[in-house]
N, CA, C and O atoms as a GROMACS GRO file, in nm:
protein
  452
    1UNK      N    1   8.984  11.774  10.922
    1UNK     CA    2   8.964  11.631  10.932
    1UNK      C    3   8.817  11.598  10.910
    1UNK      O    4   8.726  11.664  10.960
    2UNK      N    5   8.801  11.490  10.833
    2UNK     CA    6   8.688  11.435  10.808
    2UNK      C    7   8.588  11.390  10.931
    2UNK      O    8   8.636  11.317  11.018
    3UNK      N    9   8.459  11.430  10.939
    3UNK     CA   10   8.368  11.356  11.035
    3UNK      C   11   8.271  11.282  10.976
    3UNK      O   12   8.268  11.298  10.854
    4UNK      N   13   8.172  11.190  11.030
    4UNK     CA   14   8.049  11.110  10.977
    4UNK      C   15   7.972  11.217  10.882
    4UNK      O   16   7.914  11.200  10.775
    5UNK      N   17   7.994  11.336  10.965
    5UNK     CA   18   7.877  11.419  10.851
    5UNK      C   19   7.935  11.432  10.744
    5UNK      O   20   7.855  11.428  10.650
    6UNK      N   21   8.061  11.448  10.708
    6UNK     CA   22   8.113  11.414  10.600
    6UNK      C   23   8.104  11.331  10.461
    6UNK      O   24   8.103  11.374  10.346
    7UNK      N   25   8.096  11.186  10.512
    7UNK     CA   26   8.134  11.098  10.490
    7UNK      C   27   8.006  11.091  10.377
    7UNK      O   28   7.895  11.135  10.406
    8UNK      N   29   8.037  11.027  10.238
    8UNK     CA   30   7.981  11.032  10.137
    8UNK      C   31   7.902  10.909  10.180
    8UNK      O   32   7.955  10.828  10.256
    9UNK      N   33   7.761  10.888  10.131
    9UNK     CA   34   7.627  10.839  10.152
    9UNK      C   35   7.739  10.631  10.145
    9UNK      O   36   7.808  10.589  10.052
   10UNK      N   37   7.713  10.579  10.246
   10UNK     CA   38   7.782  10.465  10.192
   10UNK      C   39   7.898  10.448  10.250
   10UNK      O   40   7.926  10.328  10.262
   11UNK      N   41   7.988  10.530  10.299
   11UNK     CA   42   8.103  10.521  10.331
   11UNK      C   43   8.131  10.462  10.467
   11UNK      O   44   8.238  10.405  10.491
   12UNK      N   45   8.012  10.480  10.574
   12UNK     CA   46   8.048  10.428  10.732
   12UNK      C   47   8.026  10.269  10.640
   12UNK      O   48   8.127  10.198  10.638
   13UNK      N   49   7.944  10.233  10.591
   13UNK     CA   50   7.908  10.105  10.574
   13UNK      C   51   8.027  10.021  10.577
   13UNK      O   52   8.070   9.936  10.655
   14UNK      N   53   8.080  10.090  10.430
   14UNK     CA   54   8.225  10.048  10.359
   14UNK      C   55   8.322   9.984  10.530
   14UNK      O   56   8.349   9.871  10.572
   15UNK      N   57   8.352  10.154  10.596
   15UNK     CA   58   8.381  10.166  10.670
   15UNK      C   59   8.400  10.023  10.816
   15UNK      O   60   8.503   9.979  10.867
   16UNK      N   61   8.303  10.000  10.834
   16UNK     CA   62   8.258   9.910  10.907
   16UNK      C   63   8.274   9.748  10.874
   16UNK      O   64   8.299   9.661  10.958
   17UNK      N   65   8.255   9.729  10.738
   17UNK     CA   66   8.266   9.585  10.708
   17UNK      C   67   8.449   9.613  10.695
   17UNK      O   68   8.525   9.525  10.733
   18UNK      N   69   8.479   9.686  10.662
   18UNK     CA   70   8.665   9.717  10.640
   18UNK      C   71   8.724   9.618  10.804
   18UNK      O   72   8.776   9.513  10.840
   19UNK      N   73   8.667   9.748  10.855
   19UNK     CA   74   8.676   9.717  11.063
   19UNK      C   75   8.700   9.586  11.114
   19UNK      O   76   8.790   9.542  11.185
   20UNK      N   77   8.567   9.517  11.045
   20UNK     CA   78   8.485   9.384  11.128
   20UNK      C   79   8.569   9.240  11.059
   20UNK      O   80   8.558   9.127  11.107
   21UNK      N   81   8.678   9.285  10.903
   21UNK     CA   82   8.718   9.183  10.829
   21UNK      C   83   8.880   9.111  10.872
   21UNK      O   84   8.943   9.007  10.856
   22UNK      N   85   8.895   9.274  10.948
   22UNK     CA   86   9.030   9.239  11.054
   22UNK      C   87   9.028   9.145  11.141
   22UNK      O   88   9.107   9.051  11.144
   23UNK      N   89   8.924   9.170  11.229
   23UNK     CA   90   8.931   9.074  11.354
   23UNK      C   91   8.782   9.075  11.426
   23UNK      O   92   8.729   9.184  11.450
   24UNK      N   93   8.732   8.984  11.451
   24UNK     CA   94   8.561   8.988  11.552
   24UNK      C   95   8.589   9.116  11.634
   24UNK      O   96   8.695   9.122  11.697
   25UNK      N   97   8.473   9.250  11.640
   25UNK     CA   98   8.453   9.317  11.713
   25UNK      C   99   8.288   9.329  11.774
   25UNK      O  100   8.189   9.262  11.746
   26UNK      N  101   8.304   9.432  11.858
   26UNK     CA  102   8.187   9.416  11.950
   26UNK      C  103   8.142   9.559  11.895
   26UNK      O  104   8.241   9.613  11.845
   27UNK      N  105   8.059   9.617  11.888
   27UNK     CA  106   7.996   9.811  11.872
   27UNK      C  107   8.093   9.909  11.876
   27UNK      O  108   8.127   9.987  11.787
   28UNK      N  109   8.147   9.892  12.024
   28UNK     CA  110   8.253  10.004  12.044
   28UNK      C  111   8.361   9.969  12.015
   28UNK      O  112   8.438  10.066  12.012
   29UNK      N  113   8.424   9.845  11.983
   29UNK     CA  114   8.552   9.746  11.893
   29UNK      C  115   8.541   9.850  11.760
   29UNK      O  116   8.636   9.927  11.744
   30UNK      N  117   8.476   9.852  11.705
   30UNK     CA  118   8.412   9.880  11.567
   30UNK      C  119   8.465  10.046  11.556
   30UNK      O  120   8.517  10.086  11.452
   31UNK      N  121   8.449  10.126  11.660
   31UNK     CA  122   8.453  10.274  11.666
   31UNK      C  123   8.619  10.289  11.668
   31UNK      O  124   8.690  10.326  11.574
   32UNK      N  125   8.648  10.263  11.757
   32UNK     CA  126   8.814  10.209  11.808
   32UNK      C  127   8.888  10.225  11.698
   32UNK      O  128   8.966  10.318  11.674
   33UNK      N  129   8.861  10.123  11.625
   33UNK     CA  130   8.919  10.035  11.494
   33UNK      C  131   8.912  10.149  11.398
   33UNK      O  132   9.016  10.195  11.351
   34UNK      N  133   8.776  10.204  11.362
   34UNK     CA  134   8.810  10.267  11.247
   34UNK      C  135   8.893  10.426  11.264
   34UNK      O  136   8.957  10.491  11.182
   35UNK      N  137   8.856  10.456  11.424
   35UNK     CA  138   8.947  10.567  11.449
   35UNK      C  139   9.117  10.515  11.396
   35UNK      O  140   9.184  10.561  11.304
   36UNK      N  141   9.146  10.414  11.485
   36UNK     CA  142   9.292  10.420  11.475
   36UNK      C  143   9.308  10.315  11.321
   36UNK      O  144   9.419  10.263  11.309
   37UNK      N  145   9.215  10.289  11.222
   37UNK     CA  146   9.258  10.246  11.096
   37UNK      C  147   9.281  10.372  11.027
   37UNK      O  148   9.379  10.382  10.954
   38UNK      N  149   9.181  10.495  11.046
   38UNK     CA  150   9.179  10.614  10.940
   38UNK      C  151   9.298  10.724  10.997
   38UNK      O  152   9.334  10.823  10.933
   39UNK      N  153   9.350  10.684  11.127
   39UNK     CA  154   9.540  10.754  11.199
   39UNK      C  155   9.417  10.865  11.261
   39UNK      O  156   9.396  10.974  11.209
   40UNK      N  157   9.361  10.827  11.352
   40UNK     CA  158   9.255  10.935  11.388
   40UNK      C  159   9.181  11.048  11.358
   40UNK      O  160   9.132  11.146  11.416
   41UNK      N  161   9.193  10.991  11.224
   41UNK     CA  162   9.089  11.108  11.103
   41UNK      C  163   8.944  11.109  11.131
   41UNK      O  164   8.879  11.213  11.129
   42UNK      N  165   8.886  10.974  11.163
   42UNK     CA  166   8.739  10.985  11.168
   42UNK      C  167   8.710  10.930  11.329
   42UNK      O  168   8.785  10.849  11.384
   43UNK      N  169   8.609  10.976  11.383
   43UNK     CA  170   8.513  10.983  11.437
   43UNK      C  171   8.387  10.956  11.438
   43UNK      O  172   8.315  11.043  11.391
   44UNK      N  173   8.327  10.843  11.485
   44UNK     CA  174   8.220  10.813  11.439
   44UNK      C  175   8.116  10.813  11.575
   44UNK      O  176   8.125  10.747  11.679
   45UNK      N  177   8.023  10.903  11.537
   45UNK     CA  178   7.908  10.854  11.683
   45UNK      C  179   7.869  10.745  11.674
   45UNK      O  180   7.861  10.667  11.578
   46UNK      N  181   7.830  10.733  11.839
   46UNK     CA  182   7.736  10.567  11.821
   46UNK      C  183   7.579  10.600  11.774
   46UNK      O  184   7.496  10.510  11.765
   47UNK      N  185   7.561  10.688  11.756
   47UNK     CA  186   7.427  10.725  11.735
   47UNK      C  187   7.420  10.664  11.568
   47UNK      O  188   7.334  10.586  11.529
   48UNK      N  189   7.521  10.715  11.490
   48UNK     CA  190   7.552  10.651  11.359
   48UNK      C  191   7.581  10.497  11.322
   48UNK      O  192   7.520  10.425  11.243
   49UNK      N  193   7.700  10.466  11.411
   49UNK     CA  194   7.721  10.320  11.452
   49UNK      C  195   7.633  10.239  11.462
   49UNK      O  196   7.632  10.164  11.364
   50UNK      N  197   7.540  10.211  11.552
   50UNK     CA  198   7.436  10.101  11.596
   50UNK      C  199   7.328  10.087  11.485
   50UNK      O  200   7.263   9.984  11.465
   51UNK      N  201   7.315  10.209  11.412
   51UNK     CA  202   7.198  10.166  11.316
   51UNK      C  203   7.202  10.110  11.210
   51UNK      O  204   7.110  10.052  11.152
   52UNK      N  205   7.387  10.136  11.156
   52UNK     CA  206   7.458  10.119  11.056
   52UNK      C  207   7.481   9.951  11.074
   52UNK      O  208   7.481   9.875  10.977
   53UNK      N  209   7.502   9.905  11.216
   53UNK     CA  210   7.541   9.763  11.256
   53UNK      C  211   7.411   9.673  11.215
   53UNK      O  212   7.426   9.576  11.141
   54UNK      N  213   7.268   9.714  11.271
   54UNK     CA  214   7.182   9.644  11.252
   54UNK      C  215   7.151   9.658  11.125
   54UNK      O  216   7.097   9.559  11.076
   55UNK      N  217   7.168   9.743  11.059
   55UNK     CA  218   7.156   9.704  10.901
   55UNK      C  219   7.227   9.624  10.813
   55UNK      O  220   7.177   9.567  10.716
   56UNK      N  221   7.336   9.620  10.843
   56UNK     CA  222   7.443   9.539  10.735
   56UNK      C  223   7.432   9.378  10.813
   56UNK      O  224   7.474   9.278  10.756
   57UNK      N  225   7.378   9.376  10.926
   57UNK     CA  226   7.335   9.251  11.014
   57UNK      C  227   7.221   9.207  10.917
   57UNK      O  228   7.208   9.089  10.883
   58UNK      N  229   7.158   9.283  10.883
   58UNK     CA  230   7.016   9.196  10.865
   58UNK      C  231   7.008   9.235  10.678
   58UNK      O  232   6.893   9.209  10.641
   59UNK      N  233   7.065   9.270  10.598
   59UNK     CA  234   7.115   9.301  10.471
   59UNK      C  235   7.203   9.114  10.502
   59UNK      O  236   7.216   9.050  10.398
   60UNK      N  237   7.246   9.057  10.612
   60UNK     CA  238   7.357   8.945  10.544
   60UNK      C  239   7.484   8.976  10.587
   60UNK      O  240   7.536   8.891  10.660
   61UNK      N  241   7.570   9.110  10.551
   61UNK     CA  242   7.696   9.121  10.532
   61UNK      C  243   7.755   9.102  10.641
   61UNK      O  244   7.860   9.045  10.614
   62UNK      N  245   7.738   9.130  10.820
   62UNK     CA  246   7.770   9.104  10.892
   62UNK      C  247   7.747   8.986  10.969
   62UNK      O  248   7.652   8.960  10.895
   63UNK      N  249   7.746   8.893  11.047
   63UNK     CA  250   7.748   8.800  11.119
   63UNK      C  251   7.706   8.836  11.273
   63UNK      O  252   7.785   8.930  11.276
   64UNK      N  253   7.658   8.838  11.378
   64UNK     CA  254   7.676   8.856  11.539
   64UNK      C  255   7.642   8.758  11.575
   64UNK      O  256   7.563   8.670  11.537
   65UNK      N  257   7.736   8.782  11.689
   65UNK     CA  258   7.758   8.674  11.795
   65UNK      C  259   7.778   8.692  11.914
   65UNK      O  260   7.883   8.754  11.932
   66UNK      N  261   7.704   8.654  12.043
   66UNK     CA  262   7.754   8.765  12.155
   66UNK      C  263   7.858   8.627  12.240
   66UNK      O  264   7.874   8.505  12.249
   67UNK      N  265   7.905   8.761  12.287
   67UNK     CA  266   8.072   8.698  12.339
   67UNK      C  267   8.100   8.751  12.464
   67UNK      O  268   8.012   8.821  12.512
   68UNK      N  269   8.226   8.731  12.545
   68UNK     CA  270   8.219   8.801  12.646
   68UNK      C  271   8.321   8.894  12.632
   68UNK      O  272   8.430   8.856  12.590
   69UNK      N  273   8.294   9.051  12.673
   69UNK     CA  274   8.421   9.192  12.638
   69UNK      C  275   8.561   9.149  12.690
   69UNK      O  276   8.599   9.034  12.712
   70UNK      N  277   8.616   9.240  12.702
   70UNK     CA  278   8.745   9.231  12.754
   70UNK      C  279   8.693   9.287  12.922
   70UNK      O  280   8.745   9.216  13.008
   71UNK      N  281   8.621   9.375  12.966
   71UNK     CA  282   8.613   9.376  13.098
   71UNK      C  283   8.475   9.308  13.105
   71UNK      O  284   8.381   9.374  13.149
   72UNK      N  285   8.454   9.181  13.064
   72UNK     CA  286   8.346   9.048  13.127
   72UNK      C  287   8.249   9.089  13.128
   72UNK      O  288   8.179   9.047  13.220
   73UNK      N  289   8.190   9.182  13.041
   73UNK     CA  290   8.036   9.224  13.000
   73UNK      C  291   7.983   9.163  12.877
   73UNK      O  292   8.025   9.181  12.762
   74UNK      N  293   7.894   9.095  12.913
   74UNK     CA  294   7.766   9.063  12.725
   74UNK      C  295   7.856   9.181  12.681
   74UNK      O  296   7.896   9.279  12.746
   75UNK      N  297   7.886   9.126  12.492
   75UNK     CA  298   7.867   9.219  12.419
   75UNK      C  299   7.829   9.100  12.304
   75UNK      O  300   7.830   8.978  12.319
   76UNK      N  301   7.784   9.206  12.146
   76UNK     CA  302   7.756   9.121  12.049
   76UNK      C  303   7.878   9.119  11.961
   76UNK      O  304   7.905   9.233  11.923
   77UNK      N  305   7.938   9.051  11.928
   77UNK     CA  306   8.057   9.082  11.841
   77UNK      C  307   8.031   9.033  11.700
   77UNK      O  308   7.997   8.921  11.664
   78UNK      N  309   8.051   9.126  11.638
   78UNK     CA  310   8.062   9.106  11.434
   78UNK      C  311   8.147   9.067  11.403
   78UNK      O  312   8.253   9.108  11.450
   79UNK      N  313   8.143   8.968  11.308
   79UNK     CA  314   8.231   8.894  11.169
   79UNK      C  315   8.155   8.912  11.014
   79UNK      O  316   8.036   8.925  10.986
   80UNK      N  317   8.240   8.908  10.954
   80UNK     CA  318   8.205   8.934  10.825
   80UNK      C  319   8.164   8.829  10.758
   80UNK      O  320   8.232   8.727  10.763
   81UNK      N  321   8.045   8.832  10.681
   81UNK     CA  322   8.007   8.718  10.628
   81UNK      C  323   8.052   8.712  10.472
   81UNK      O  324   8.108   8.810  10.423
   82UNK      N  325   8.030   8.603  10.401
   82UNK     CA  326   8.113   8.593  10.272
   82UNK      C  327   8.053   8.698  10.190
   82UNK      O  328   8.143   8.741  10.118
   83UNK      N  329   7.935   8.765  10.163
   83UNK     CA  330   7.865   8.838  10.113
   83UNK      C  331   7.920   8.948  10.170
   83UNK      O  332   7.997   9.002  10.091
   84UNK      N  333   7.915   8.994  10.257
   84UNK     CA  334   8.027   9.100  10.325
   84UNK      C  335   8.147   9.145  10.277
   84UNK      O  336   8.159   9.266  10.258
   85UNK      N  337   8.265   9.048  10.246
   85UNK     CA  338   8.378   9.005  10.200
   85UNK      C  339   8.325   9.072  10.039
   85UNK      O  340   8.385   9.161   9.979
   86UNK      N  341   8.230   9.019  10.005
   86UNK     CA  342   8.238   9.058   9.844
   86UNK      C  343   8.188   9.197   9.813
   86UNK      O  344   8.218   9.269   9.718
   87UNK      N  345   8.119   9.215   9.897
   87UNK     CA  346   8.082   9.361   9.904
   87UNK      C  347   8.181   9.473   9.928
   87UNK      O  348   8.190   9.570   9.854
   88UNK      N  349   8.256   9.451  10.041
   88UNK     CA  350   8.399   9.485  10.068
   88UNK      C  351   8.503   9.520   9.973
   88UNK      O  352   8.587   9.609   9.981
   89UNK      N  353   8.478   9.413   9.861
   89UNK     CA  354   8.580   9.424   9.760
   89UNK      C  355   8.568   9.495   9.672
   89UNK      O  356   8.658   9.549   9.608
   90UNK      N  357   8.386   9.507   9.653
   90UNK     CA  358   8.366   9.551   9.547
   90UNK      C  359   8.334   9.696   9.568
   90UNK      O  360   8.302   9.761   9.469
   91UNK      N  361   8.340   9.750   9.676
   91UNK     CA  362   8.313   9.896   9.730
   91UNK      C  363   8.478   9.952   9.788
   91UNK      O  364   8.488  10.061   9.843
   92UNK      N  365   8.562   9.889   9.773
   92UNK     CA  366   8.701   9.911   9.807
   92UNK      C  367   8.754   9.938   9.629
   92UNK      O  368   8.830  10.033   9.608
   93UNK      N  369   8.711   9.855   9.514
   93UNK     CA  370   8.754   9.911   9.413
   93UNK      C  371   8.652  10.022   9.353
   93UNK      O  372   8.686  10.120   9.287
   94UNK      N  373   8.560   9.997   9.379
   94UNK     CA  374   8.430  10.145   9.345
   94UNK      C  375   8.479  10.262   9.393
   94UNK      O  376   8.477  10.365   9.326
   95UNK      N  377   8.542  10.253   9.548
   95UNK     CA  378   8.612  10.384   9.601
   95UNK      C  379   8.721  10.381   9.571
   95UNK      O  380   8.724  10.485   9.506
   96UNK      N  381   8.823  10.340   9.565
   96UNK     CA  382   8.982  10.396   9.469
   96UNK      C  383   8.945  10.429   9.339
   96UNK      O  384   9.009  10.527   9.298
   97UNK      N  385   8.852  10.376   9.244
   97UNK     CA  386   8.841  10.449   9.132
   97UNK      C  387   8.785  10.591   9.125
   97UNK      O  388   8.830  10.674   9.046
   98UNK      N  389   8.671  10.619   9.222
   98UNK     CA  390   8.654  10.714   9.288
   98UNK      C  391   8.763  10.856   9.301
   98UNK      O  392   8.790  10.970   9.260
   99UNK      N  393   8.787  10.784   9.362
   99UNK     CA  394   8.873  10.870   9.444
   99UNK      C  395   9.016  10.910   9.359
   99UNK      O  396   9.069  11.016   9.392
  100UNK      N  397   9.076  10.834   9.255
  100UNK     CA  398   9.146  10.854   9.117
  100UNK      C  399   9.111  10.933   9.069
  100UNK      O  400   9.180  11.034   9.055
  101UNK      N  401   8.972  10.920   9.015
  101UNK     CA  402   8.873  11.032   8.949
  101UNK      C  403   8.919  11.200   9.024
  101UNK      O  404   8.983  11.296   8.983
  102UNK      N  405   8.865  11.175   9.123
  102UNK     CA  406   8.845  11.323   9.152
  102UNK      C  407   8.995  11.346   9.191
  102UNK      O  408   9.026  11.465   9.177
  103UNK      N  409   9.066  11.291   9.221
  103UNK     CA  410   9.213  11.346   9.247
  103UNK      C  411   9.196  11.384   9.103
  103UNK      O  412   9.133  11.488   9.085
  104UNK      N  413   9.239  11.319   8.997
  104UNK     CA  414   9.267  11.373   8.837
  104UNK      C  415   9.230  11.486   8.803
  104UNK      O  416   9.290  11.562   8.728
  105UNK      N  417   9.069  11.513   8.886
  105UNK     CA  418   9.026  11.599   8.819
  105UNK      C  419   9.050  11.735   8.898
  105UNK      O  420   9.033  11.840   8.836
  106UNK      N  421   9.097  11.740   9.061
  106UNK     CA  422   9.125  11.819   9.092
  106UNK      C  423   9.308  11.884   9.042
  106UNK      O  424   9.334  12.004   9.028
  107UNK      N  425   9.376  11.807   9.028
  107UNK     CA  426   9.493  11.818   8.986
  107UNK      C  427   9.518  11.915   8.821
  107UNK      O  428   9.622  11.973   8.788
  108UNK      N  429   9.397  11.907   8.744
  108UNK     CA  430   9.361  11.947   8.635
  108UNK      C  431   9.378  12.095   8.601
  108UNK      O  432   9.285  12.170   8.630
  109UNK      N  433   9.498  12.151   8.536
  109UNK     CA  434   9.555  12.266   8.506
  109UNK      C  435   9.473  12.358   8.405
  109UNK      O  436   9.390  12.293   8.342
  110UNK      N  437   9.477  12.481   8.378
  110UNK     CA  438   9.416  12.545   8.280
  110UNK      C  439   9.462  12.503   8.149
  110UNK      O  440   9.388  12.505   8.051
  111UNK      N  441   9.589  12.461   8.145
  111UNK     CA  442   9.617  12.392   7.996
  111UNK      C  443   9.518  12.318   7.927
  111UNK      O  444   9.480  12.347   7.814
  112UNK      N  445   9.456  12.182   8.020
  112UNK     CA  446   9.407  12.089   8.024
  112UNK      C  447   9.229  12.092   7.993
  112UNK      O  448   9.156  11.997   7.964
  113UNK      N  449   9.202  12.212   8.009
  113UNK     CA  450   9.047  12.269   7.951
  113UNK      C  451   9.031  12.324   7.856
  113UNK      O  452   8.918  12.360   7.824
   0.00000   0.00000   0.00000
């Protein structure tokens, strides 16, 4: 199973605006989400998380807003901003073509060379 160290240069980003386009989350909303979006394939530290948040915050793509948790603590919660959304789209078809690619090319028989 895949971990952050894994994850090709770009991908928590992807990752994260994917998360935040579902529904307003808070930091650890965000971790949650992409565990049980990827069927508990990934894992993400917060050490990775928080730096990844304040960047796509201040890049535009995210939105914060602090709100109150589900057990009545400050938290900041993310929404996706329209620039977000387009980025989203356009890094959701960058990675399926991707990822076509190298399936094809792993699938690729000795005939075929």
């Amino acid at each position: 199973m895949a971990k952050t160290a894994d994850l090709l240069p770009g991908t928590l980003d992807m990752l994260i605006l994917k998360a935040v386009s579902l529904k307003p989350l808070h930091g650890y909303g965000v971790l949650l989400r992409i565990r049980q979006i990827s069927g508990d394939a990934l894992d993400i530290p917060q050490g990775s998380l928080y730096p990844a948040l304040y960047r796509l915050e201040h890049q535009g793509l995210i939105v914060a807003e602090w709100g109150q948790s589900e057990n009545n603590r400050k938290a900041k919660y993310y929404t996706l901003s329209e620039a977000g959304r387009r980025r989203l789209e356009e890094e959701t078809v960058g990675w399926n073509r991707l990822a076509s690619a190298i399936a094809a090319a792993l699938s690729a028989g000795p005939e075929e060379v």
